[in-house]
C-alpha positions as CSV (number, residue, x, y, z in Angstrom):
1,X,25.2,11.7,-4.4
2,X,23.0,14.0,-6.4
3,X,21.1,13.1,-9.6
4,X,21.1,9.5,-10.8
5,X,21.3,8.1,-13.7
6,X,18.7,5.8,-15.8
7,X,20.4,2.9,-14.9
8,X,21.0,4.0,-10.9
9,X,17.3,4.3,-10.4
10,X,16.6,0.9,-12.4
11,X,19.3,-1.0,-10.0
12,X,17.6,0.8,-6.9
13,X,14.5,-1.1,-7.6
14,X,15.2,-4.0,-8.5
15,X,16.9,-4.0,-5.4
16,X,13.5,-3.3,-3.3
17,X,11.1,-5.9,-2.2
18,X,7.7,-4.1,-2.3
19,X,4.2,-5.9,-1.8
20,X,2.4,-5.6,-5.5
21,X,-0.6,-6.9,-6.2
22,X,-1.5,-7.4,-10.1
23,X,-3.9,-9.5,-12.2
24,X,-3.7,-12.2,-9.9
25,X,-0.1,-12.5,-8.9
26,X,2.6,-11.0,-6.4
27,X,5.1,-9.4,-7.6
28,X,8.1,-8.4,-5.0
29,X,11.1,-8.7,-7.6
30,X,12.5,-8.0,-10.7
31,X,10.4,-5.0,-11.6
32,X,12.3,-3.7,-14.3
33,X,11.4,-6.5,-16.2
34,X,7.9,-7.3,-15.6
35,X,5.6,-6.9,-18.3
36,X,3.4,-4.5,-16.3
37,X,6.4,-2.4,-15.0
38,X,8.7,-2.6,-17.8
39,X,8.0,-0.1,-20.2
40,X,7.4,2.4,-17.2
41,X,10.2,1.7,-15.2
42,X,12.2,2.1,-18.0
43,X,10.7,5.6,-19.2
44,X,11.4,7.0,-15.8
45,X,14.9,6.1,-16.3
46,X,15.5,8.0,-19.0
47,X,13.7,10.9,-17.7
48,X,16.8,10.4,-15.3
49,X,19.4,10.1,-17.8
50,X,18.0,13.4,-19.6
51,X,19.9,15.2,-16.0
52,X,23.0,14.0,-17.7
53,X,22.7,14.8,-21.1
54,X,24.7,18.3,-21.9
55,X,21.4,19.0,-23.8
56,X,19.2,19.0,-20.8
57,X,21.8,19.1,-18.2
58,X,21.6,23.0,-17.1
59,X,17.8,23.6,-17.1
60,X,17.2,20.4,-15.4
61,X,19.6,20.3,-12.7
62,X,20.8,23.2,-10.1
63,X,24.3,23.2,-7.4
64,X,22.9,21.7,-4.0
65,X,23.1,23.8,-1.8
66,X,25.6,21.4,0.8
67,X,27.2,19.5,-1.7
68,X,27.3,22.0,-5.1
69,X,27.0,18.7,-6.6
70,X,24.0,18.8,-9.7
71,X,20.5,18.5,-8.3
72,X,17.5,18.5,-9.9
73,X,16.0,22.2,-10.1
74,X,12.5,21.2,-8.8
75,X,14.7,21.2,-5.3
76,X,14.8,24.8,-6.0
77,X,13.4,27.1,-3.4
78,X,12.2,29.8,-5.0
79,X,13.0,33.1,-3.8
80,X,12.2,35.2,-6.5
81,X,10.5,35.4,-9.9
82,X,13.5,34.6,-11.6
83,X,13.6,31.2,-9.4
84,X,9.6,30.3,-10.5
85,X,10.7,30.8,-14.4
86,X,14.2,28.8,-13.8
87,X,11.7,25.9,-12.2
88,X,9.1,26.1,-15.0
89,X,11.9,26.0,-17.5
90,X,13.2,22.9,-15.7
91,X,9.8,21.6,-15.5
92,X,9.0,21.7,-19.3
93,X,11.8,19.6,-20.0
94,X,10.5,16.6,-18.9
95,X,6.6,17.5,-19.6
96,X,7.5,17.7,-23.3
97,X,9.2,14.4,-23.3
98,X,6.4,12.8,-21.9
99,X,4.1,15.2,-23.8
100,X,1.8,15.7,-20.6
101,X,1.2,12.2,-20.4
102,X,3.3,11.4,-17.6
103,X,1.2,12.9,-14.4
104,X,3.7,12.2,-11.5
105,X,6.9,12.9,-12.6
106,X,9.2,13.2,-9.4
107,X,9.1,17.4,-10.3
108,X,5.6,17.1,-8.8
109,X,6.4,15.7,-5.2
110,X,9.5,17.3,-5.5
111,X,7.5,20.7,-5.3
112,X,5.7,19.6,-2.5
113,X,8.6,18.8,-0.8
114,X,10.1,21.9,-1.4
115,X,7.8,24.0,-0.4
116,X,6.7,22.2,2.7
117,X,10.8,22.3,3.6
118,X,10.3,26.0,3.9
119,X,7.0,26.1,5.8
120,X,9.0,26.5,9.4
121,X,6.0,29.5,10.7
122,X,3.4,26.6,9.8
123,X,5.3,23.5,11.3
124,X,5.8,26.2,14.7
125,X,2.0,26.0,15.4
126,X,2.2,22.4,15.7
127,X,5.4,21.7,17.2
128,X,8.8,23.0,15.4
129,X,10.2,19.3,15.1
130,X,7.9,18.5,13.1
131,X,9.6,21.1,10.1
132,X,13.1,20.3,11.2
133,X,11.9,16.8,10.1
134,X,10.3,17.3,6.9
135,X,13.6,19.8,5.9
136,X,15.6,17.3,6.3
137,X,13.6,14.5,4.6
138,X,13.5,17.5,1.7
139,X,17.4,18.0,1.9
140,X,17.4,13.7,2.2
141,X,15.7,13.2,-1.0
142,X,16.8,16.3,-3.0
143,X,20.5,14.6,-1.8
144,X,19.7,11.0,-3.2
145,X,17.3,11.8,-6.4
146,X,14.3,9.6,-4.7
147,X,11.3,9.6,-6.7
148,X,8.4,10.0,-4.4
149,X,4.4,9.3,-5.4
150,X,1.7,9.8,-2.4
151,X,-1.8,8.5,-1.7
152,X,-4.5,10.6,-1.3
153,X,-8.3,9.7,0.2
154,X,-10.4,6.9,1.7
155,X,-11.1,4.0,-0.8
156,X,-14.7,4.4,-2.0
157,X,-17.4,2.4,0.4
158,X,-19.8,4.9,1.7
159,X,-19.1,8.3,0.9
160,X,-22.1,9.4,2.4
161,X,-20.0,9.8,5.6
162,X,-17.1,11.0,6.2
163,X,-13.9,8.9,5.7
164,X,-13.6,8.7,9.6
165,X,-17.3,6.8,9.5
166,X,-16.9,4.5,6.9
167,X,-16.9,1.0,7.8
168,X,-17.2,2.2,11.7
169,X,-14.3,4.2,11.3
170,X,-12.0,0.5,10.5
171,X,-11.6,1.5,6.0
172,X,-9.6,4.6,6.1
173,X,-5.9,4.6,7.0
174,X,-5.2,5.8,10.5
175,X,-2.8,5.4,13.3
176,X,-3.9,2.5,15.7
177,X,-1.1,2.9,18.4
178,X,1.5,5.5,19.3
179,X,4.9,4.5,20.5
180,X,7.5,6.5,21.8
181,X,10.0,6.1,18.7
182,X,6.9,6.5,16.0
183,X,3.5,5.2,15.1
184,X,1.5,2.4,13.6
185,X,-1.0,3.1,10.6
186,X,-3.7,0.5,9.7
187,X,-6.0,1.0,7.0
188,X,-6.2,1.4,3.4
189,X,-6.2,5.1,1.0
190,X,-6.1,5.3,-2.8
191,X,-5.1,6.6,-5.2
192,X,-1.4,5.5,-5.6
193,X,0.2,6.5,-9.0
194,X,3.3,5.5,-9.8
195,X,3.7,3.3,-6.7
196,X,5.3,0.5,-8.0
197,X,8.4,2.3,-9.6
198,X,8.6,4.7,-6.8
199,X,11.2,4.6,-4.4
200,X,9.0,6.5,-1.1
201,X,5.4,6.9,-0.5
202,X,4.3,10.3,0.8
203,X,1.1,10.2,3.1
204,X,-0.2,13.8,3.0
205,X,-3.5,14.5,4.7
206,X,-5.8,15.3,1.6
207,X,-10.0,15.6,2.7
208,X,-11.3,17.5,4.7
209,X,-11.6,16.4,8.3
210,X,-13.9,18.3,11.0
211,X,-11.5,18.4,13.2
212,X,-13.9,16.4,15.8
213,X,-12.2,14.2,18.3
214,X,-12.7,11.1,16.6
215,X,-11.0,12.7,13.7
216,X,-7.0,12.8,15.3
217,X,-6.4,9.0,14.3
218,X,-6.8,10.0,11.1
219,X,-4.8,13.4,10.9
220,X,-1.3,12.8,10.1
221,X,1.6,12.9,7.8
222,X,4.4,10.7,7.2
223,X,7.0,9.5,4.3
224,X,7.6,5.9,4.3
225,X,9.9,3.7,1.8
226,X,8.1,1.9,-0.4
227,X,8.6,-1.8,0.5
228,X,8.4,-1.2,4.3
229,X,6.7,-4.3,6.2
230,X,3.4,-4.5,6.5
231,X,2.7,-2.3,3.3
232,X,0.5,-3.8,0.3
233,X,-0.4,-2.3,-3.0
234,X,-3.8,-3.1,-5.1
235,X,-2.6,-2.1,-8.6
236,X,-5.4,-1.8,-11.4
237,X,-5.2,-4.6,-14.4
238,X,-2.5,-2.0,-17.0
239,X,-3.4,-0.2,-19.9
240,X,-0.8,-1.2,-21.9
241,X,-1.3,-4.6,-23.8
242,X,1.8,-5.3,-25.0
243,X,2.2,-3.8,-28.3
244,X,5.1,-2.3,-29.7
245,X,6.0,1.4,-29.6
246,X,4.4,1.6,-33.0
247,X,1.1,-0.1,-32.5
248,X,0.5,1.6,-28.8
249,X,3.0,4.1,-28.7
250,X,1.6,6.3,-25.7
251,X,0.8,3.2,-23.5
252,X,4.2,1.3,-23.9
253,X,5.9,4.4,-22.7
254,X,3.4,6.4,-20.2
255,X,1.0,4.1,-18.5
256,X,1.2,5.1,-14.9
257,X,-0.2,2.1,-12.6
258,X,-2.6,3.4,-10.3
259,X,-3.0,1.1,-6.6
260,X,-5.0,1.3,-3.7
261,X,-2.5,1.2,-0.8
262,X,-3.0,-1.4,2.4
263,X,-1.6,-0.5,5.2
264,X,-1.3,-3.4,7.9
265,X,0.1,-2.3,10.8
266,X,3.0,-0.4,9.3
267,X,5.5,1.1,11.7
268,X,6.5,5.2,10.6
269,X,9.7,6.5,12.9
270,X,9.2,9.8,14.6
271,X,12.1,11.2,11.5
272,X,9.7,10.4,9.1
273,X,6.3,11.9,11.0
274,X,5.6,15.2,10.0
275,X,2.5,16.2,11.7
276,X,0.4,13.9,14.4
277,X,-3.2,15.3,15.1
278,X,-3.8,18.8,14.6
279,X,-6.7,18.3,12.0
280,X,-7.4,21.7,11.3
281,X,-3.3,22.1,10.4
282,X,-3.6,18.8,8.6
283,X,-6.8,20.9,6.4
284,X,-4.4,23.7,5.9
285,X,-1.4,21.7,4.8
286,X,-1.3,22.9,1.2
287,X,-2.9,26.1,1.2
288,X,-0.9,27.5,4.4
289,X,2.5,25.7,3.4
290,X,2.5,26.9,-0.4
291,X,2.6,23.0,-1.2
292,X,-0.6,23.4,-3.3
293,X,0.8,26.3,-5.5
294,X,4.4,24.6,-6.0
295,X,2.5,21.6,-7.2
296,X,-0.2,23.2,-9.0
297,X,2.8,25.3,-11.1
298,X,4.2,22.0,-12.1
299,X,0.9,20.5,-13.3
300,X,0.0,23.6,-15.1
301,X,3.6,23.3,-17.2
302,X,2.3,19.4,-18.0
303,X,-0.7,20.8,-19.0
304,X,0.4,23.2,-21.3
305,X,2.9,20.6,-23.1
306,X,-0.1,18.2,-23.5
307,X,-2.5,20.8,-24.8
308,X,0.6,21.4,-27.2
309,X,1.0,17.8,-28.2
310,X,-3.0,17.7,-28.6
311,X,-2.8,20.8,-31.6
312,X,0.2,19.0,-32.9
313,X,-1.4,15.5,-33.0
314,X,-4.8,16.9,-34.8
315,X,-2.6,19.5,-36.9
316,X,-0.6,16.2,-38.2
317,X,-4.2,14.2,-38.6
318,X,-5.7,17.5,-41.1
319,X,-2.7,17.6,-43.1
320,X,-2.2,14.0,-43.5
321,X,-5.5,13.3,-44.8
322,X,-6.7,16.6,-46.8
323,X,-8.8,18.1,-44.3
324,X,-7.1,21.2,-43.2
325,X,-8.4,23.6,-45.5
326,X,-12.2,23.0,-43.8
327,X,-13.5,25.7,-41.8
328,X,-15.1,23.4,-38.7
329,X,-11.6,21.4,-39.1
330,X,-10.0,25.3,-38.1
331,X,-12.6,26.0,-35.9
332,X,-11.4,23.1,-33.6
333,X,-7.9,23.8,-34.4
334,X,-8.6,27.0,-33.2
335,X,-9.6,25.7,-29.9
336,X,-6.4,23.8,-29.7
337,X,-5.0,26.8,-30.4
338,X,-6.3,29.2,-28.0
339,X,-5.9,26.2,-24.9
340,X,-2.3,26.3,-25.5
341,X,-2.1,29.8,-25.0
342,X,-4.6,30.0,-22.0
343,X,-2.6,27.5,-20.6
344,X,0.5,29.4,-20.9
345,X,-0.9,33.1,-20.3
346,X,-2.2,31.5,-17.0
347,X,1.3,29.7,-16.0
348,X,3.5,33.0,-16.9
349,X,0.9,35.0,-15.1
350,X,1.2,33.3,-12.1
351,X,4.7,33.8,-11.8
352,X,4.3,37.7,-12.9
353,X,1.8,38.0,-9.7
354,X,4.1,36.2,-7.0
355,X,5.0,37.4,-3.6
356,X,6.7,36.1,-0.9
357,X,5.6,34.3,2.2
358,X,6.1,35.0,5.4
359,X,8.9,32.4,4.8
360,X,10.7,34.5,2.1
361,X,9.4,31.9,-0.3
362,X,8.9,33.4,-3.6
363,X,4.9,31.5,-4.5
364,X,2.8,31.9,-8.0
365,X,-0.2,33.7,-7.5
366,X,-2.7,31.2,-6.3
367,X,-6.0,32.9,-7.5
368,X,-4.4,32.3,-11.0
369,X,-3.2,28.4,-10.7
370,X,-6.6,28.1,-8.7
371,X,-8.5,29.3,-11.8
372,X,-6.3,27.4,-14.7
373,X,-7.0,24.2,-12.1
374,X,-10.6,24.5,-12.5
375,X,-10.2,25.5,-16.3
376,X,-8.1,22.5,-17.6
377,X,-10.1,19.8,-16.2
378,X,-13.1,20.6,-18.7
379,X,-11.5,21.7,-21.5
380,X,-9.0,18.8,-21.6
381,X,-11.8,16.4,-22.1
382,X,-12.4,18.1,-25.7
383,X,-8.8,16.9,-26.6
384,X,-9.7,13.4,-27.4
385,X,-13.0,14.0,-29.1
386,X,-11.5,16.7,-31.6
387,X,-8.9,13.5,-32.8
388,X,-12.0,11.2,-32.9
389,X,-13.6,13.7,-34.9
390,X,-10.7,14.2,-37.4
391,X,-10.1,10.8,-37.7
392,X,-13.5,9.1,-37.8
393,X,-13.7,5.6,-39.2
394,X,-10.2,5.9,-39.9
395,X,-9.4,5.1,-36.0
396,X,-10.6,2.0,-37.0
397,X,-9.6,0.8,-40.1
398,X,-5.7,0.1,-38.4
399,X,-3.7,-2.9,-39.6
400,X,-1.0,-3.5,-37.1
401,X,2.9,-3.3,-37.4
402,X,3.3,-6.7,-38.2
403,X,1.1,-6.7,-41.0
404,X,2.8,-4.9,-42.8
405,X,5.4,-7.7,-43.3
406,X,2.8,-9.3,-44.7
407,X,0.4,-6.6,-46.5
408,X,2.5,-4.2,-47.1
409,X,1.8,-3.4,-51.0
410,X,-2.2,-3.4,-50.2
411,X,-1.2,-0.7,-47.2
412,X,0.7,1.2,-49.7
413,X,-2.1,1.1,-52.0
414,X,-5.0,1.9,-49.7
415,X,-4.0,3.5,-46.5
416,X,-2.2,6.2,-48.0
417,X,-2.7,9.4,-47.0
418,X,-2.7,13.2,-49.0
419,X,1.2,13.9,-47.7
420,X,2.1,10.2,-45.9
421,X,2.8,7.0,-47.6
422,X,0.5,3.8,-46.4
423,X,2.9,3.2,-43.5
424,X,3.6,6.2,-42.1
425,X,-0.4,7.2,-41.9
426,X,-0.9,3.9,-39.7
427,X,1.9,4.9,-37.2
428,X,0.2,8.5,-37.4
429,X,-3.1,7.1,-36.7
430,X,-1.7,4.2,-34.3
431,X,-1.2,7.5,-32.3
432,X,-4.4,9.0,-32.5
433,X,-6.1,5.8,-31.9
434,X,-3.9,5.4,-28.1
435,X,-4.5,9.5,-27.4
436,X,-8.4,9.3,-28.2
437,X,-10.1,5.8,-27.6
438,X,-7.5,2.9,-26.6
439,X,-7.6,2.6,-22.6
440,X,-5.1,4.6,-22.1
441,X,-7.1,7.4,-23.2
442,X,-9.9,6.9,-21.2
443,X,-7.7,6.8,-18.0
444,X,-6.0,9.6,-19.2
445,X,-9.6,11.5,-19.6
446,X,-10.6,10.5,-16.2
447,X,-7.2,10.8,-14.6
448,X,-7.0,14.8,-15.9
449,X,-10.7,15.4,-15.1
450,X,-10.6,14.6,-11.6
451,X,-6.8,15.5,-10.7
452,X,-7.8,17.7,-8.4
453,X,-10.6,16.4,-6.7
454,X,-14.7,17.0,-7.9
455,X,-15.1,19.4,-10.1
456,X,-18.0,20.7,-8.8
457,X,-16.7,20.8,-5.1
458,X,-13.3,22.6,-6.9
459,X,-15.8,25.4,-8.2
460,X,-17.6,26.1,-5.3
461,X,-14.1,26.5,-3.3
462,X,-12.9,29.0,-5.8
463,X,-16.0,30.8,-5.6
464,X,-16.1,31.3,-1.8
465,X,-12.5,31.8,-1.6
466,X,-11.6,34.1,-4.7
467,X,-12.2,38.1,-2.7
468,X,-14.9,39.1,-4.8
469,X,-16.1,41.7,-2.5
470,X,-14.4,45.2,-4.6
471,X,-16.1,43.8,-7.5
472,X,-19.8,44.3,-5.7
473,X,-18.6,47.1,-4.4
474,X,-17.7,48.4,-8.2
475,X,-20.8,47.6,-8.8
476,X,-22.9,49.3,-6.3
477,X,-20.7,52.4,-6.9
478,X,-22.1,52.6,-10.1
479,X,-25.8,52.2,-9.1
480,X,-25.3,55.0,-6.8
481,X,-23.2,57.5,-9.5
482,X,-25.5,60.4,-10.1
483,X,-23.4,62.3,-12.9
């Protein structure tokens, strides 16, 4: 089949029956056209139409390998640096679309995918069907276009423990009885973004298990379709409040619904089981599989087109309004400045550093996407403060689009900005207002800041696992030089 279309992916959900739970009702139908799914649903779909378009058409899309039909190039198995730049290229398309603001594009999952299809010295430790599964669940959705999300850790109860502990071990998702043609799961993990609009959920193991033996219920991987029986989704109240592209123009496009996942008693077939105990494999997954440097190239190419959109946005707000020619207005702009090319130094860097697995898979450098992973975290959350700073009380003084069927001449008058008429300084600052302090943002801030897990746990595993050791050594050279 290859890539779908916009209106291909619309049709295949409406045609599913998922389990969604949402300020207070149940939603299992016509998701395209509920208000809480709409506006993303629809989003998606043209991230799917942009395949098509002769514009976008040859840096998103690449020949399938067993069809030579168009697939999408985040399928691509890199095998050299030429085949990380072709990905990033491919990548950037849809992250400057979205601006950054979409953070589970199928590119992401897609990378996991990819890389995890290639991992066959990995899956051998286990057992070797356990690869010749997940290759062709890799070849199955590269093939069909699925767009995959996944869920991630134990809901929060009593993190004091570990996730095999909580609530006497009955909170966190884990298999409850093996069969001979698959497993049952039972149990509950968050955090599922994207879930209602997907078309499979990817169960990846994610924290850290001791490998203990009351730990192998819980150490696993599976893919399962999204509206299988027994599977239930928790989706937060949505950020988007029904206002028109003009008055909440980020959230009407880009709010990703976020769900706690129930799993009662759902059945996975062996086809779709990809690893079954093995905890300390299950800790290695995306370090030893290359998973976690695929992935982490694809975030840091967001990243860099929403640091982008973050200098264009305040770059807009200082011109519009006089205040570019101030020297702490260009010192910020400055730190716009420099983020964008951190972020893209560190993502071309990467690539220049890569070296092949031991499955001739061509991977960025990890110490470098391990570093930019810590790095973007923090200074992302200065993004929104710089436009609350540039804007001040302006964020607040915002008539809405249909006033100005009723106000216009006074919003002409008084709302007008140095180089932007009275209308177009409210869309401007309609803007701001959704990438700085609406909801939105504040998801956004939170959802960036803790992408990759705690920060603080993040920097102490790059510290004990970047090789500091020639540094000392450097070091203690030079204490001992006697000329």
């Amino acid at each position: 089949m290859g890539i779908r279309t916009g209106q291909q992916f619309l049709d295949k959900l409406d045609s599913m029956r998922p389990h969604l739970v949402i300020d207070g009702e149940v939603v299992s139908e016509n998701l395209t056209e509920h208000p809480a799914f709409r506006g993303l649903a629809h989003t998606y779909a043209k991230l799917f139409d942009m395949q098509h378009d002769p514009q976008f058409r040859d840096r998103l899309t690449y020949p399938s390998p067993t069809t030579g039909e168009p697939v999408n190039a985040s399928f691509l198995v890199p095998r050299s640096k030429e085949d990380l730049a072709r990905r990033r290229d491919a990548m950037s398309v849809w992250a400057e679309y979205s601006n950054g603001f979409l953070g589970r594009t199928g590119d992401y999952m897609n990378s996991a995918l990819t890389a995890l299809s290639a991992a066959k010295k990995f899956f051998a430790r286990a057992d070797p069907a356990f690869g010749e599964r997940i290759e062709a669940y890799y070849e199955m959705a590269r093939e069909n276009d699925l767009l995959a999300t996944h869920t991630l850790i134990p809901p929060q109860a009593n993190r004091s423990v570990s996730g095999s502990e909580q609530l006497g071990g009955q909170l966190a998702a884990r298999v409850v009885e093996e069969r001979d043609d698959g497993v049952v799961i039972r149990g509950a993990r968050m955090l599922a973004t994207i879930a209602p609009i997907a078309d499979e959920l990817l169960v990846f193991p994610s924290t850290v298990l001791r490998g203990a033996p009351e730990d192998a219920p819980y150490s696993f991987a599976f893919a399962i379709q999204n509206d299988a029986p027994g599977l239930r989704y928790l989706c937060r109240t949505g950020l988007h409040h029904g206002g028109s592209h003009h008055d909440e123009p980020l959230a009407s496009r880009f709010e990703e619904v976020d769900a706690v996942v129930v799993f009662d008693d759902v059945f996975v077939p062996d086809e779709r089981l990809f690893m079954l105990g093995h905890p300390q494999l299950c800790n290695q997954w995306y370090s030893e599989t290359g998973a976690a440097a695929l992935m982490t190239h694809q975030v840091v190419t967001r990243t860099v087109a929403k640091s982008e959109f973050f200098l264009g946005l305040a770059s807009e707000i200082a011109a519009a309004i006089g205040i570019d020619g101030f020297q702490h207005i260009q010192e910020d702009l400055a730190e716009l400045v420099r983020n964008v090319e951190i972020g893209k130094a560190l993502a071309v860097a990467s690539e220049a550093q890569a070296q092949l697995s031991d499955d001739d898979v061509m991977l960025p450098h990890w110490p470098t996407l391990n570093a930019a992973r810590n790095w973007y975290p923090k200074a992302s959350q200065r993004y929104p403060e710089i436009i609350r700073k540039f804007c001040a009380s302006g964020l607040m003084a915002l008539p809405g689009e249909a006033d100005l069927d009723v106000a216009r001449e006074d919003i002409e008058q008084y709302l007008q900005g140095k180089s932007l008429t009275g209308p177009e300084r409210i869309r401007l600052f309609k803007l701001a207002y959704d990438a700085s302090i609406s909801g939105f943002a504040g998801r956004q801030a939170l959802y960036e800041y803790f992408f990759f897990g705690d920060p603080v746990r993040m920097a102490s595993a790059l510290v004990n696992s970047y090789d500091r050791e020639p540094l000392r050594a450097r070091v203690r050279e030079l204490l001992h030089r006697e000329d």
